[in-house]
BAVEX-542605 format. One record per residue (C-alpha): residue number from 1; residue in one letter; y, z, x. Coordinates in steps of 0.02 Angstrom, whole numbers, padded with zeros to 5 digits. Each point is the difference from the previous one (the first is absolute). Layout:
REC | resi | resn | c2 | c3 | c1
REC | NUM | a | Y | Z | X
...
% end
This chain:
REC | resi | resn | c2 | c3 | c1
REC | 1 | x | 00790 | 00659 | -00222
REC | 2 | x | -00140 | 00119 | -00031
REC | 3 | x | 00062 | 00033 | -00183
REC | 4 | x | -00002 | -00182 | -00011
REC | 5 | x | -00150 | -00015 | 00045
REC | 6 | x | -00065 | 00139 | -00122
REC | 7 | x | 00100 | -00098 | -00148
REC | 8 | x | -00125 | -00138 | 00047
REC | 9 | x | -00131 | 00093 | 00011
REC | 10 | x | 00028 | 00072 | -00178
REC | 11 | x | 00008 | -00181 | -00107
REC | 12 | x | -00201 | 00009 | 00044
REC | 13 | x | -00032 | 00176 | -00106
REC | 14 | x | -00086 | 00028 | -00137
REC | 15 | x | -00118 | -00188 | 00035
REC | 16 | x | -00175 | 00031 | -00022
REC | 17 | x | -00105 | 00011 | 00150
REC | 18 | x | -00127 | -00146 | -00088
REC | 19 | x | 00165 | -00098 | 00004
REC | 20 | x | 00004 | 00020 | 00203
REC | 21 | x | -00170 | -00039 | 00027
REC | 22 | x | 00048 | -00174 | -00112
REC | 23 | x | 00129 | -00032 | 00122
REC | 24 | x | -00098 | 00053 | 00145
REC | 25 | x | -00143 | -00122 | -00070
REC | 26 | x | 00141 | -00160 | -00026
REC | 27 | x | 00073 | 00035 | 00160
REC | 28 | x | -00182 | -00037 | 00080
REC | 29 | x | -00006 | -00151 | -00120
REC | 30 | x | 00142 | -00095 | 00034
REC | 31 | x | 00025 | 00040 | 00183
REC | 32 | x | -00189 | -00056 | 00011
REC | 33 | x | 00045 | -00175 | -00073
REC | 34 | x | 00068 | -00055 | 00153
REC | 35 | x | -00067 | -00174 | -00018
REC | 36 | x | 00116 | -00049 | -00135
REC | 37 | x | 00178 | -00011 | 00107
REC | 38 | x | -00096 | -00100 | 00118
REC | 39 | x | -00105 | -00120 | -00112
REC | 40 | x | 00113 | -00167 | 00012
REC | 41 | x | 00013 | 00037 | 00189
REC | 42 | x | -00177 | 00008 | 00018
REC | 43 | x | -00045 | -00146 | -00134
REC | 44 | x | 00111 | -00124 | 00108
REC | 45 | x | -00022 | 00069 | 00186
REC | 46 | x | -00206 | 00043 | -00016
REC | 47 | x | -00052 | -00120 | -00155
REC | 48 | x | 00138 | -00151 | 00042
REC | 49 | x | 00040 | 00010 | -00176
REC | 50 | x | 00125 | -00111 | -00074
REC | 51 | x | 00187 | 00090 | -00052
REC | 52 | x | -00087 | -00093 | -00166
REC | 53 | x | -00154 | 00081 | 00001
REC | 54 | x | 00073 | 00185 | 00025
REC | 55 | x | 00121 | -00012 | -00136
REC | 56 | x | -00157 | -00030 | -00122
REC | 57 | x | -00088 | 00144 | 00099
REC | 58 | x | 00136 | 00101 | -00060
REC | 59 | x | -00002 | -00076 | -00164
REC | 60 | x | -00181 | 00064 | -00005
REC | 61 | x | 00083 | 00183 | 00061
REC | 62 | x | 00100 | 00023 | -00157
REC | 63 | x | -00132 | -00084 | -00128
REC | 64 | x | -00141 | 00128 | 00071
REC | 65 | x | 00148 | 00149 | -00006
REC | 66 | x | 00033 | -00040 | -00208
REC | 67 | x | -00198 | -00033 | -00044
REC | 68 | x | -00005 | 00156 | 00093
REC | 69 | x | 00130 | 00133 | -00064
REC | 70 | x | -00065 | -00086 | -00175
REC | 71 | x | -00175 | 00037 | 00031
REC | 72 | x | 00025 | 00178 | 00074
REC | 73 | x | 00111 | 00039 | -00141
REC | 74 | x | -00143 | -00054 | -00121
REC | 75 | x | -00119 | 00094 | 00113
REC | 76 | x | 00091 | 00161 | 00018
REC | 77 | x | 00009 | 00004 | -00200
REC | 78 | x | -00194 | -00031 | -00011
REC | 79 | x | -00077 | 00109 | 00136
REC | 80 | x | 00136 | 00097 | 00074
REC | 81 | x | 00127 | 00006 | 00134
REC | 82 | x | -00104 | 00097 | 00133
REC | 83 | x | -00135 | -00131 | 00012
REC | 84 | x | 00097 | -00148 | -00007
REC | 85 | x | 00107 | 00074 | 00163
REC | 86 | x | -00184 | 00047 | 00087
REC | 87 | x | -00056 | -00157 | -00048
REC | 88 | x | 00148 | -00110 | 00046
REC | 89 | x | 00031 | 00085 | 00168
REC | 90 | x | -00181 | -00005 | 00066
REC | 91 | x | -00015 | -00197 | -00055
REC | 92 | x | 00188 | -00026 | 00056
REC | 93 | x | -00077 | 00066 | 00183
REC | 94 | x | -00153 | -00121 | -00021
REC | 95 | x | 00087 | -00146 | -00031
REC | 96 | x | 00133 | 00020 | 00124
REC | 97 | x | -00134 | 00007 | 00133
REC | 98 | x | -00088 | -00151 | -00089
REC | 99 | x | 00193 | -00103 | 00024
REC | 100 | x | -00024 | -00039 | 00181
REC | 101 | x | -00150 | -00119 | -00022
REC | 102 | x | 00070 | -00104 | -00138
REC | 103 | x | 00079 | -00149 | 00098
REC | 104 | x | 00020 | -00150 | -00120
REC | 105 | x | 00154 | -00024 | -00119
REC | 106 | x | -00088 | 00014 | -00131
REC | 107 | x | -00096 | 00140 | 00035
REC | 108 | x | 00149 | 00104 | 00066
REC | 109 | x | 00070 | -00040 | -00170
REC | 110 | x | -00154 | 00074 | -00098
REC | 111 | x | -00007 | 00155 | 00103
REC | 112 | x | 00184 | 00048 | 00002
REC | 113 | x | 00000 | -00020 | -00174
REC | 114 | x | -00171 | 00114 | -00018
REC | 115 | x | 00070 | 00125 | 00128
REC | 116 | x | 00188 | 00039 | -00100
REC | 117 | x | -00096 | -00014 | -00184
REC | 118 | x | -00110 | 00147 | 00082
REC | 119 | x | 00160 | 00089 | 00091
REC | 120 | x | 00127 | -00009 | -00126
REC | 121 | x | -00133 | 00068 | -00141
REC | 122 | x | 00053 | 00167 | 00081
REC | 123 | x | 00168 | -00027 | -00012
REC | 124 | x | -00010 | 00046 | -00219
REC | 125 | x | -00140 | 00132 | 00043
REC | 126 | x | 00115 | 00094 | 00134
REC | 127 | x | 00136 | -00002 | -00128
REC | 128 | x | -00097 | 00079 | -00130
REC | 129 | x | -00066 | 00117 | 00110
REC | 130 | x | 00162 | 00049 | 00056
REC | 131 | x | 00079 | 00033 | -00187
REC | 132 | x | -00164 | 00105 | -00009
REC | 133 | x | 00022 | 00108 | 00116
REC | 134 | x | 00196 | 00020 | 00003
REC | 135 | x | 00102 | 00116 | -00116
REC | 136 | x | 00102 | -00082 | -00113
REC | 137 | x | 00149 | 00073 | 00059
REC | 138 | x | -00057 | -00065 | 00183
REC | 139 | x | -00080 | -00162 | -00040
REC | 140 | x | 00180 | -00109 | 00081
REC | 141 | x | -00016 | 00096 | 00155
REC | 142 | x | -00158 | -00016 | 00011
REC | 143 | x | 00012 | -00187 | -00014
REC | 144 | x | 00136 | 00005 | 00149
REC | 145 | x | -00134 | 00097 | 00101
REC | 146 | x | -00130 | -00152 | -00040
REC | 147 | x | 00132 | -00110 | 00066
REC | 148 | x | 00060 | 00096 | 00157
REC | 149 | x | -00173 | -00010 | 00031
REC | 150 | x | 00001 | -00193 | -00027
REC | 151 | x | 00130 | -00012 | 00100
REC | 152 | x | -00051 | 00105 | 00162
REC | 153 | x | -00178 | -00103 | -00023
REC | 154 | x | 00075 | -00155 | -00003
REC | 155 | x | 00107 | 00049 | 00162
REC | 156 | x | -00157 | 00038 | 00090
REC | 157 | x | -00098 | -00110 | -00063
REC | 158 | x | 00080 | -00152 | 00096
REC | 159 | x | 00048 | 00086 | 00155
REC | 160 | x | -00187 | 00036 | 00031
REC | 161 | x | -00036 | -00149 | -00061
REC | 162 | x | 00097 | -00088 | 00135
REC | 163 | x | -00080 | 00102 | 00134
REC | 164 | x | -00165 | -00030 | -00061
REC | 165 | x | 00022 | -00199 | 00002
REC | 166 | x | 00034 | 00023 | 00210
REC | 167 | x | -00105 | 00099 | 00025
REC | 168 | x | -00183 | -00049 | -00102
REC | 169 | x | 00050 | -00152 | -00094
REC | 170 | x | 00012 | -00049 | -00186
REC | 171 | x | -00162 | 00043 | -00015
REC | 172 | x | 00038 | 00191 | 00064
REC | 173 | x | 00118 | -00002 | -00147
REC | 174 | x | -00124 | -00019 | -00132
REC | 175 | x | -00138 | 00112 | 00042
REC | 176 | x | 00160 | 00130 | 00012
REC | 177 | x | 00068 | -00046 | -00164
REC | 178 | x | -00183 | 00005 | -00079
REC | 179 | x | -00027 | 00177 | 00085
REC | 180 | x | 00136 | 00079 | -00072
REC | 181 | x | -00019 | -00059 | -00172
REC | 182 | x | -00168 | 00094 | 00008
REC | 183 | x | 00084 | 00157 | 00079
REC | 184 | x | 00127 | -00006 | -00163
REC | 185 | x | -00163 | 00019 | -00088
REC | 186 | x | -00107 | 00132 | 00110
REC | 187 | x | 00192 | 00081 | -00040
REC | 188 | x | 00016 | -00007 | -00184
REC | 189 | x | -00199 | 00037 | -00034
REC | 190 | x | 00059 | 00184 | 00089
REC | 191 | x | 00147 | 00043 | -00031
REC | 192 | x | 00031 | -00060 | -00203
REC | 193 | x | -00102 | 00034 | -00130
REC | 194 | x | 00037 | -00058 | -00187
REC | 195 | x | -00037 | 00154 | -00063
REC | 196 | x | 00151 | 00077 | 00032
REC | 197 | x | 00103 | -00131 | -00104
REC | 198 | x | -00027 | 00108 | -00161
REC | 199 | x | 00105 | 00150 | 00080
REC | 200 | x | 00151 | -00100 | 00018
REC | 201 | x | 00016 | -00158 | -00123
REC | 202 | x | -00092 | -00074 | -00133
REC | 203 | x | -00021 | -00164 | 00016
REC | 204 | x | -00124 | -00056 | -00172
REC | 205 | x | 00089 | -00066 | -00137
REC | 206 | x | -00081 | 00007 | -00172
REC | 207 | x | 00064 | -00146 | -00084
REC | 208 | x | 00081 | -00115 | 00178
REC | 209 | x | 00139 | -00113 | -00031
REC | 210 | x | -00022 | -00172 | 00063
REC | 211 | x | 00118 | -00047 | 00141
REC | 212 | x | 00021 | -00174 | -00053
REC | 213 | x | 00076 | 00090 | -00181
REC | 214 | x | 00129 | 00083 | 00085
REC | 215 | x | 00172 | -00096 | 00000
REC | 216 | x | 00097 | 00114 | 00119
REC | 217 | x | -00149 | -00005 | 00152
REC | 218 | x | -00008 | -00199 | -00023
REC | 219 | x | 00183 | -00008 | 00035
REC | 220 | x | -00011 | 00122 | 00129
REC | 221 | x | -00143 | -00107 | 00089
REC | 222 | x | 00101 | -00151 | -00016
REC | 223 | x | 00138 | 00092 | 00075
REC | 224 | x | -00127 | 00054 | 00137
REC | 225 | x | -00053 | -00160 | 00041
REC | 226 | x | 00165 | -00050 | 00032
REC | 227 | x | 00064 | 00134 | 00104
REC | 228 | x | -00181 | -00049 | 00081
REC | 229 | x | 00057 | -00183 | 00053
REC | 230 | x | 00174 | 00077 | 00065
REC | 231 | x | -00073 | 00144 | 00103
REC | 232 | x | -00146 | -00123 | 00091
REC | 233 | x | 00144 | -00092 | 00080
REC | 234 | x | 00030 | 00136 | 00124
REC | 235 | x | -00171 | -00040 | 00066
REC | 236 | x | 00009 | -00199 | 00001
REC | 237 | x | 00187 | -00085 | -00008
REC | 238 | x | 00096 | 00132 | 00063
REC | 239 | x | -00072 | 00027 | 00186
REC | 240 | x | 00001 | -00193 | -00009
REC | 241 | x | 00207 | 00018 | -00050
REC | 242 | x | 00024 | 00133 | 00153
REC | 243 | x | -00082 | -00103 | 00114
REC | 244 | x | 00064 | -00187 | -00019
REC | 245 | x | 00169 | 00051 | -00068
REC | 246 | x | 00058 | 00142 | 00079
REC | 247 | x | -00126 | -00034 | 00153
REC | 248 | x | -00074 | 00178 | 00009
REC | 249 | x | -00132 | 00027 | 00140
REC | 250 | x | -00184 | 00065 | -00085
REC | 251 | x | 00040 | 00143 | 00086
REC | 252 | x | 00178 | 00026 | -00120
REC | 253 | x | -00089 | -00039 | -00141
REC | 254 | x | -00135 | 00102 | 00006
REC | 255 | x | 00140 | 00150 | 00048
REC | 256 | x | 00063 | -00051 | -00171
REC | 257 | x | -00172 | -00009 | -00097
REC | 258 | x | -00035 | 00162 | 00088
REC | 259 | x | 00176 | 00063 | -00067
REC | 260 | x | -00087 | -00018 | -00169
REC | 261 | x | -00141 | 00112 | 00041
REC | 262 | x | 00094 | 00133 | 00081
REC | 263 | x | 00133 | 00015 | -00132
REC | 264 | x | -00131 | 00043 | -00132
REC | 265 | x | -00121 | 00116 | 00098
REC | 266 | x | 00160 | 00122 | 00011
REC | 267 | x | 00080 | -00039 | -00157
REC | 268 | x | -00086 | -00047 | -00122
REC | 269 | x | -00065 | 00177 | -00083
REC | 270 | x | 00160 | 00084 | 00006
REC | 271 | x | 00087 | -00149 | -00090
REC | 272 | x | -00132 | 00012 | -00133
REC | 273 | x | 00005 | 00186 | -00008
REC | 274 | x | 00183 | -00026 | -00020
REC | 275 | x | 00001 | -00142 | -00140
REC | 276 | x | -00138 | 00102 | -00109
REC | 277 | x | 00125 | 00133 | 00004
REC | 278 | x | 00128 | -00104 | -00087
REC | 279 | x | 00012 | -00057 | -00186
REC | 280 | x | -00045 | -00178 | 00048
REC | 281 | x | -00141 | -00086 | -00102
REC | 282 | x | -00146 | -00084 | 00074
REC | 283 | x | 00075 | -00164 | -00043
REC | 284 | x | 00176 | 00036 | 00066
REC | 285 | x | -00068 | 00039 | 00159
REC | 286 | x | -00097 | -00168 | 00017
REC | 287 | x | 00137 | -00095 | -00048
REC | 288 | x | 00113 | 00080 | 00145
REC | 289 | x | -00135 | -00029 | 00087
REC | 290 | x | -00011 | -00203 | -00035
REC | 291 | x | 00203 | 00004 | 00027
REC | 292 | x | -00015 | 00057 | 00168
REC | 293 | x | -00144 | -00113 | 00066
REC | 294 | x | 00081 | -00155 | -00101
REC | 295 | x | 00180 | 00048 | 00092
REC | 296 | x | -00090 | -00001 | 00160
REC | 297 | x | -00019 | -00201 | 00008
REC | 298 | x | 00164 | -00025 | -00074
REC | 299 | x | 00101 | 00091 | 00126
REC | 300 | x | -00110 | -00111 | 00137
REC | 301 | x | 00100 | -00159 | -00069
REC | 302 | x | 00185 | 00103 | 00013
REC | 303 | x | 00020 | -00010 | 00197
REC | 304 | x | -00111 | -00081 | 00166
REC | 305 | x | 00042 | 00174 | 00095
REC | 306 | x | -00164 | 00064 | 00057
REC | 307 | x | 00015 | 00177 | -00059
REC | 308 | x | 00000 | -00056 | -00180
REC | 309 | x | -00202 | -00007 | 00039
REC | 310 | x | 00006 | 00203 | 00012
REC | 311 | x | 00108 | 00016 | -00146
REC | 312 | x | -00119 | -00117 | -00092
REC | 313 | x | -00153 | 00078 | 00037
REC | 314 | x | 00082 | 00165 | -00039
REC | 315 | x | 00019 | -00060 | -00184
REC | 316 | x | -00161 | -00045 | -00019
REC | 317 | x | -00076 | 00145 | 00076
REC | 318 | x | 00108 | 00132 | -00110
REC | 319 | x | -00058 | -00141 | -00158
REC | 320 | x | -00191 | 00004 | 00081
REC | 321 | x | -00003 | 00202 | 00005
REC | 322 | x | 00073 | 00023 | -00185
REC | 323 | x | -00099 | -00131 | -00115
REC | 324 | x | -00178 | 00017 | 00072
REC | 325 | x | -00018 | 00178 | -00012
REC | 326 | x | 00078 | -00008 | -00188
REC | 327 | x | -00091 | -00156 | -00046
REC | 328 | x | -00149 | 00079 | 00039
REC | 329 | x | 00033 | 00168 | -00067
REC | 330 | x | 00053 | -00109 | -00170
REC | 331 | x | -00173 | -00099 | 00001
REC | 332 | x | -00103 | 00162 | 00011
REC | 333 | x | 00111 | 00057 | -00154
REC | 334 | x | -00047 | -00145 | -00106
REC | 335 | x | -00182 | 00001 | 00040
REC | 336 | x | -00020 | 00167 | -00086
REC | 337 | x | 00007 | -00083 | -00162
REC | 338 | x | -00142 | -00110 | 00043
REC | 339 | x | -00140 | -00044 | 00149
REC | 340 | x | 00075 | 00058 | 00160
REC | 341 | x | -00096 | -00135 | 00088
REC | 342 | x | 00073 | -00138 | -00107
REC | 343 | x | 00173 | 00064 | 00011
REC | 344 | x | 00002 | 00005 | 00183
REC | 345 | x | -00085 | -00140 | 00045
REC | 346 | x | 00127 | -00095 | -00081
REC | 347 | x | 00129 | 00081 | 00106
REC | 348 | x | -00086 | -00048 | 00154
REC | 349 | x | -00020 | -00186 | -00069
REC | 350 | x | 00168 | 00004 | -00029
REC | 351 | x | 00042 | -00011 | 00180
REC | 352 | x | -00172 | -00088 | 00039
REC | 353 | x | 00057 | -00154 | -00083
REC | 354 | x | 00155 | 00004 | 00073
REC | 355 | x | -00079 | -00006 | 00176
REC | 356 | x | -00083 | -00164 | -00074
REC | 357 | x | 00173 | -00088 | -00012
REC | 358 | x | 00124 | 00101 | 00080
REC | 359 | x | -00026 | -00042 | 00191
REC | 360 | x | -00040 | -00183 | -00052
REC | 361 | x | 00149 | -00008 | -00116
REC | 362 | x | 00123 | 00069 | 00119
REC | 363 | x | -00054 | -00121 | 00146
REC | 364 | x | 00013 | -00161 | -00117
REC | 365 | x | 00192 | 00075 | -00035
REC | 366 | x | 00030 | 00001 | 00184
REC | 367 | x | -00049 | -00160 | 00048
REC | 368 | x | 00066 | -00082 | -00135
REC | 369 | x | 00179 | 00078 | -00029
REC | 370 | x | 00023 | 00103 | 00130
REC | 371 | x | 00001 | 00192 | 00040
REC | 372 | x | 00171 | 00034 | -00098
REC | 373 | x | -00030 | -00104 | -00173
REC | 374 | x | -00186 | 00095 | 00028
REC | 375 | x | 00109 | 00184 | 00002
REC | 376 | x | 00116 | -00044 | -00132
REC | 377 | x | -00194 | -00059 | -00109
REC | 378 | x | -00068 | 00175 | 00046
REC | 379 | x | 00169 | 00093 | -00057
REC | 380 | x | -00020 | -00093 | -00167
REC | 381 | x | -00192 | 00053 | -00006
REC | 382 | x | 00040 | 00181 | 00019
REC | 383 | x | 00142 | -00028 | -00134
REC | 384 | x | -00134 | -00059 | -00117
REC | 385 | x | -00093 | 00146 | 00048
REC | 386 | x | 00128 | 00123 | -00027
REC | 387 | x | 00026 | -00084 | -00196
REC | 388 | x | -00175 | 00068 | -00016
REC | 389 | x | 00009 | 00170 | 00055
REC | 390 | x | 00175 | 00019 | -00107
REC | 391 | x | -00107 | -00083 | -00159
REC | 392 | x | -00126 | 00126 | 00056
REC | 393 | x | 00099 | 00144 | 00009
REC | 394 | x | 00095 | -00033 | -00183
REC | 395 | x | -00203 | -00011 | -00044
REC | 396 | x | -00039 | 00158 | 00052
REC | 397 | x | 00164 | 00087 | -00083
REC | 398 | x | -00062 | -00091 | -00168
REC | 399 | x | -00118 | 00129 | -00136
REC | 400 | x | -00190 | -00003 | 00050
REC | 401 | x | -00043 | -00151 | -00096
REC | 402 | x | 00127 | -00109 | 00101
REC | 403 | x | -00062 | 00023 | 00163
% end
């Protein structure tokens, strides 16, 4: 046990220590944005909100998240990466605070979308910041670190969350989430400095490619955006499916959400460490990646015995682990030919605009053919997605001017 232990241990050597304090810094971010898991609960129990009116709220969520990663992408390419996370955090804190006293639909509307175009600017930033200060040889694990770090935040986040709600109210929960936003910052002001970026990886590129001019990064967005719509559905159809098909308690489905969690806080680096010792390509990986996830919705369709839920959520956790990490790793790649920010804030619009229709999408499935016929549309989805990453792959294997 202890050597295993020490094996685990070991997959985090050799990171920078800027690259923990990035982690350390997300961790405060995301568990601080408590309010989000909560917001239809508290639109329709505090605000009486229509089931009508939050699914525009959210529609106002996603809009502000892709203005956002656009504009911080833009930003972070103009003035920098360090000010645009100062900047976004401290206003991100502001604003949350500023959320409780908006009580109209149409106001709630305005100021969700104001508050994720101001959060998700940092979303591009952090990413920059974090091929900056990595190692090239570390930059994959140190995107796994990002998202353990993700991960354990957004663990925490709604647990407190929860407990904060009994015990001082919605309101409680947005002073909290403003707070901590502004701690992030008080954080990053200390601790990181932009300085030290020229020690480690030169980000400047004399004559930057355009992102929009490169074929192989437009099919792997489109590929991103797919895998985007497919992944959602574990957050929105799929505790829906446990609960009025296979009549799970909330109690067994959040065991099985939590599964999810658990699985990649222990896992996740050594698989990584492992896969970036094989001969695998970037591409490959994602594509077992989408095979997995895709394979999880099918196998839901193959029998009605309950423990086909594990084995499904298995699948898409091993798929989840692999093509994030990679797909990331890949995106930071690319944007060395060209503006980092633009590069990556595609990425993160990639998966921004499928928030816009995924959730929505895979309801309208539901209640109009049913959870199966909705599985066997998914498995198809990831099938187009996988076409992609193959295309993308033979792309990649092409001479320079191909790809």
């Amino acid at each position: 046990m202890k050597r295993l232990f020490q094996n685990y241990i070991n997959t985090f050597e050799g990171l920078s220590r800027e690259v923990w304090w990035l982690a350390l810094i997300t961790f405060i971010n995301r568990a601080g944005t408590m309010v989000i898991p909560f917001l239809s609960l508290y639109l329709t129990k505090s605000l009486d909100f229509s089931l009508s009116d939050v699914g525009w709220v959210m529609t106002s969520f996603g809009l502000g998240s892709v203005v956002g990663s656009w504009l911080g992408g833009k930003l972070t390419d103009k003035i920098g990466y360090y000010k645009v996370m100062i900047f976004s955090l401290f206003l991100t804190g502001l604003l949350f605070i500023g959320l409780q006293y908006l009580d109209t639909f149409f106001t709630m509307c305005i100021g969700i979308f104001v508050v994720m175009l101001v959060a998700d600017s940092f979303r591009p930033a952090m990413f920059v910041a974090m091929s900056a200060y990595s190692k090239p040889e570390n930059k994959t694990r140190s995107v796994t670190l990002i998202r353990l770090a993700i991960n354990l935040g957004f663990s925490a986040g709604p647990a407190v969350g929860g407990l904060i709600i009994t015990t001082m109210s919605y309101g409680g929960l947005f002073w909290v989430d403003g707070i901590t936003c502004i701690l992030a910052t008080i954080v990053l002001i200390k601790v990181l400095h932009p300085k030290t970026t020229t020690t480690l990886d030169e980000i400047k590129v004399e004559h930057p490619e355009s992102a929009y001019s490169d074929k192989a990064f437009l099919v792997f967005l489109v590929a991103m955006t797919l895998f985007g719509i497919i992944f959602l559905q574990y957050f929105s159809t799929i505790p829906l499916y446990y609960k009025d098909v296979h009549f799970l308690t909330e109690f067994e489905i959040g065991l099985l959400l939590g599964m999810n969690g658990l699985i990649i806080f222990i896992l996740e680096m050594p698989l990584i460490k492992w896969l970036e010792n094989r001969r695998a390509t970037k591409a490959g990986l994602m594509l077992l990646g989408a095979v997995l996830t895709g394979a999880s919705f099918l196998v839901l369709n193959m029998t009605s015995w309950v423990g086909i839920l594990i084995i499904g959520m298995l699948l898409m956790t091993i798929g989840e682990m692999i093509i994030f990490p990679f797909s990331n790793a890949f995106a930071m790649d690319r944007a060395k030919k060209g503006n980092q920010g633009e590069f990556l804030a595609l990425y993160t619009i990639a998966f921004s605009i499928a928030h816009i229709g995924g959730h929505n999408a895979g309801m309208q499935m539901i209640d109009r053919i049913g959870f199966d016929n909705t599985w066997y549309v998914i498995t198809f989805i990831s099938v187009l997605c996988m076409i992609l990453l193959l295309i993308l792959k033979r792309m990649l294997a092409k001479p320079h001017k191909d790809q």
